[in-house]
Structures are given as C-alpha cells and as structure tokens.
N, C-alpha and C positions, 0 to 999 in steps of 0.2 A: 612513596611520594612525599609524603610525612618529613620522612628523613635525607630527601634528598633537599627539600626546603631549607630545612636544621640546616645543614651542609652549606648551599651556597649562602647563607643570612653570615654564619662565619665568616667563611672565606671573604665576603666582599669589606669587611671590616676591618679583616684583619690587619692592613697595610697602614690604616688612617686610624687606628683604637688601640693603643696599645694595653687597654683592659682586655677586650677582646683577644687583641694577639696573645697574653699571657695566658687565658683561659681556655683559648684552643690548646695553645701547649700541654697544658695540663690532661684538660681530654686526647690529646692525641697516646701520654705516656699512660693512660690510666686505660685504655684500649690494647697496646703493646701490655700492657699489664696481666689482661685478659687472656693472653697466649701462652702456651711455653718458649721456653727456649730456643728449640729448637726453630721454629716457626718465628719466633721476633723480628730476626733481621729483615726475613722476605718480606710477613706483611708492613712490616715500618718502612720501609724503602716504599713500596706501592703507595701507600698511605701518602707519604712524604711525597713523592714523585705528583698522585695526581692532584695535589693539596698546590703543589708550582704552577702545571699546567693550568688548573682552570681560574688561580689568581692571575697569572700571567693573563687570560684569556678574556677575564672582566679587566684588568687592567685596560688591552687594546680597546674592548668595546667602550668604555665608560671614556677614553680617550681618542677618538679619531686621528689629533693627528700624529698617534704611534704608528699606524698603519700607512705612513707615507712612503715607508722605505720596502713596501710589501707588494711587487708590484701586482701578484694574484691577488691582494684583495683590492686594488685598487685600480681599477681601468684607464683609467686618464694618464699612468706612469707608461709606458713603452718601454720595450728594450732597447730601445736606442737613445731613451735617456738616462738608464744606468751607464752611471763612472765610476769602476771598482774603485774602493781606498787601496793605499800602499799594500795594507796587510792581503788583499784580494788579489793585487798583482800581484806577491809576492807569493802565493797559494797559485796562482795560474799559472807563474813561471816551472812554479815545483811540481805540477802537474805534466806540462811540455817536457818537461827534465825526466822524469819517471821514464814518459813513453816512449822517450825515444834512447832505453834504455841508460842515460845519464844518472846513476846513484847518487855520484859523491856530490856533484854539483845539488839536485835534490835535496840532499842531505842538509848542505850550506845553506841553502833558503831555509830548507827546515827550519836549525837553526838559528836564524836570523828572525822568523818570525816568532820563534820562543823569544827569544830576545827583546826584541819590541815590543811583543803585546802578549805576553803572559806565558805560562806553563799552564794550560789546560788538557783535556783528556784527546783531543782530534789529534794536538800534533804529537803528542807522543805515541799514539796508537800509529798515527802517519810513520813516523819516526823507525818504529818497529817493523814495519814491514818494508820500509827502504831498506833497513838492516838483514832484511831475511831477503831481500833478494840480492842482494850483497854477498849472502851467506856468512855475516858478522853474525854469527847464533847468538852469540855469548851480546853482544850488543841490543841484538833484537830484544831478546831478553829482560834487560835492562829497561827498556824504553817501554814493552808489554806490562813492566810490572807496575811503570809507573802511571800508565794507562788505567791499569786497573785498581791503583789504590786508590786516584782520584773518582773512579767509579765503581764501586766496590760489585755493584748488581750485574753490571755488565759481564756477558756472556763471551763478547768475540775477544778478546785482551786475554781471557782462561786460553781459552780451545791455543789461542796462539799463543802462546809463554808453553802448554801443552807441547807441540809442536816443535818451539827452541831443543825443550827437553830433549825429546828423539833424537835430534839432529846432532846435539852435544852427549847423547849414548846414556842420559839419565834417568832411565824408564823408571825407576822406581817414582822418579818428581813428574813425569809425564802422568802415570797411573794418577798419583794423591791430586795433581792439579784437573783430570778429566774428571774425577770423581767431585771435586768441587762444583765442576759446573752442572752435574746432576744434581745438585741440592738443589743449585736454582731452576732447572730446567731436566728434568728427572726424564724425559724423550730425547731430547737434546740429539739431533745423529751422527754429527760430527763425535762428540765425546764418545754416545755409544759405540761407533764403531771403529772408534781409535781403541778403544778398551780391549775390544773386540779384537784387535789383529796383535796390540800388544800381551795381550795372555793366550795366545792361539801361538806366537814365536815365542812364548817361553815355554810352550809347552801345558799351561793350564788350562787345561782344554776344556772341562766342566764349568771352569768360570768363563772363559770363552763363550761356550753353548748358551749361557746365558745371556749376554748382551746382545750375540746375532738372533736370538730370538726375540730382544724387544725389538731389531732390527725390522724384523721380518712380520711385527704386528704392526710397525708404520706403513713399509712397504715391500708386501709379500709377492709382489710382481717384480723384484730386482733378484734376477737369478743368481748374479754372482754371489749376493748374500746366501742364498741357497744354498747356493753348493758351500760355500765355507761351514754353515749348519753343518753340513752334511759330513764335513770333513772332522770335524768336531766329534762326530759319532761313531767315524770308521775309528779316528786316532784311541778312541775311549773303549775300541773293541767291540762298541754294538755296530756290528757288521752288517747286519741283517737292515736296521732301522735307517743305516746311511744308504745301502741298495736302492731304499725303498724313494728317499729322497734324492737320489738322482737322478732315478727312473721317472718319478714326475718329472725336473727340473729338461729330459730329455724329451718327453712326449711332447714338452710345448717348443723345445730349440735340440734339433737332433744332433745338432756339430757343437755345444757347449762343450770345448773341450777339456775344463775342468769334472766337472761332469762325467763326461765319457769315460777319461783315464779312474775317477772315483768307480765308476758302475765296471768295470774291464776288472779293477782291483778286489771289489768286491762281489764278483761271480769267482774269481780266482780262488777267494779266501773263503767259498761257498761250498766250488769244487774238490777242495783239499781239505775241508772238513767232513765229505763225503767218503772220501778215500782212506781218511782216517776211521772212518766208524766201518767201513767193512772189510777193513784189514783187522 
C-alpha cells in the first residue's frame, strides 16, 4: 500500500515537475537495472505502459472537461450527438470497403488517412491485413513490420509477419518470428501451434511433441491437438504410446477420423510385430 502510495505521489507530478519527471526517470532505469537482460525489455515496456495509463488517467480525472469527448463516462453526450471527424469517416468508409470485400479501394482510405494524420501502429496493422486478404504476402509483410516496430511489445503484428512468412514459403523466418512471440507470451496458442505444425511438416517431430504438448496443458479438451500428439509418437516409432492416445481421443468421439486411421495403424504395426516375434 506503502508503495503503491510512492507510485501514484510520482506519477501525479510528473507532467507539471520537471524535477520530478527527471527523478522518476532515473528510478525507472535504476529498477530495469535491477534485471537481467534478458527480462529488461518485458518488464521496461510494462513499467513504461502502466506509468501512461494511470498518468493519462489522473490527467482525465484532475481535468473534467477531457472527458467530454467520452461519451461512457459522460451521460448527458448521446449517440446521436457524436459527428465523426474526417479521420473517422475516413476509418468508417475503409471499414464498408473491407466488408463488402473492396481491398484496393480500402486500401486508398488506408492510405489517405496515413497521409493526413500520421503513421501510427492501427493503420498499419490495418494496412497489413488488407494486404493478406489481398494475398499481397510480401506487402502484408511490410505493413506487419512496421506495426510492429512502432509497437515492439505487441503480440498480434508477430503471429502475423509469422504468417506472411508461410505464405511466401520462409519457414525458417516464420519458426525465428513465432519463437519471438513466446518471449513475450511464452503460452501464446496461436505461435504454439504454428510451431507445432511447422516442425510436424518438416518432419521434427520431437520438437513438434513438444509444443502440442504445451498445447494440450492449455486445452486438453481439443482432440484434434490430441490426435496430432499422438501422431507425433506413432511418426517417432513409440507405436505403443500413440495407440494408447488415440484410444482415449476415441472413447470420448468414436468417428474422429484422424484418430481412427492413427489407432487402425497402429494395431497394424502391433499385429506385425507379433508375427515378427513368432516367426
């Protein structure tokens, strides 16, 4: 409590004291100091992150009327006295554009609202998934990266520059960029079980076994993960150990036909090692 005191007495200063502000800085580097290496970035980013938030947050409260343009905290605004700005119509047209499958037009507002009001992290992450349903990879790409330099912490900009990768056949940069986002988010399921299908189709099927197994400590009620486990163990020769999981996987869904043809293969490879020991 002590400390969370400490805490907001800074923060509220920090904006109007520029004594203040330079002495937080100091303690915020002499706390990253406190870490290794390895661990700096994440906690400095969090640090930094909720160090905005709850300025920003005394800011609104210590200022009422910032809160005019909000119309949840403020009742007396209606939705039917918002009037988007340009930049908002220009965001709602590229929205109608997406859905009703129009890219390029999309695109051009995109564009256009880079243009007039800045290069931030929305529209180029925007930007990049017009590009991937486009099937521009190599563009998406582009747009995902620049997403992500502007936000280094964020997650969804990886998994999808991830993703480009695949698509333009460069699994080795898919693998190195999924493995990024388990630094930050080390469950992450999307990464895991890209990892997971990409070392399962090259064949490394031990590295494989391992990520559908962190798979299957998040959600061990998702059979298809299961049975890929399991496929993992037949490919690796423990014949026995993948029987064994897809005979659960069957008890609870008797038609999983992944499943089935795994358990069919392996009585197969049961029966012929029978045949082999009493011959």
């Amino acid at each position: 409590m002590i400390a969370r005191g400490w805490w907001f007495s800074i923060l509220i200063k920090i904006e109007s004291d520029p004594a203040t502000k330079s002495r937080f800085c100091n303690i915020f580097m002499e706390v990253l100091d406190m870490v290794d290496h390895k661990n700096k970035f994440i906690i400095g980013s969090a640090l930094l992150a909720l160090t905005l938030v709850l300025t920003a947050s005394y800011s609104r409260s210590s200022n009422p009327q910032s809160n005019n343009s909000i119309t949840t905290l403020n009742p007396s605004v209606t939705t039917a006295d918002f009037k988007p700005t340009q930049a908002q119509q220009l965001w709602l047209a590229m929205d109608e554009a997406e859905k009703n499958g129009r890219y390029d037009e999309a695109l051009a507002i995109n564009h256009a609202i880079q243009t007039s009001h800045g290069n931030h992290y929305l529209i180029n992450y925007r930007a990049g998934r017009l590009c991937s349903l486009k099937e521009n990879h190599a563009a998406a790409l582009e747009s995902y990266q620049k997403a992500s330099t502007l936000a280094p912490g964020a997650i969804a900009p990886l998994n999808s520059m991830a993703s480009s990768y695949i698509a333009l056949g460069k699994t080795d940069l898919a693998i190195k960029t999924s493995l990024a986002v388990l630094v930050i988010d080390p469950m992450n399921p999307s990464a895991n079980r890209r990892l997971a299908e990409l070392y399962i189709l090259s064949k490394q099927y031990l590295m494989a076994e391992t990520y559908y197994l962190k798979m299957l400590s998040l959600t061990p009620e998702d059979l298809d993960i299961g049975a890929q486990y399991a496929w993992c163990l037949y490919y690796q020769g423990r014949v026995e150990e993948a029987r064994k999981v897809f005979g659960i996987i069957l008890t609870a869904a008797p038609s999983h036909t992944s499943s089935l043809l795994g358990w069919n293969l392996c009585e197969s490879a049961k029966q012929g090692t029978k045949k082999g020991v009493k011959s």
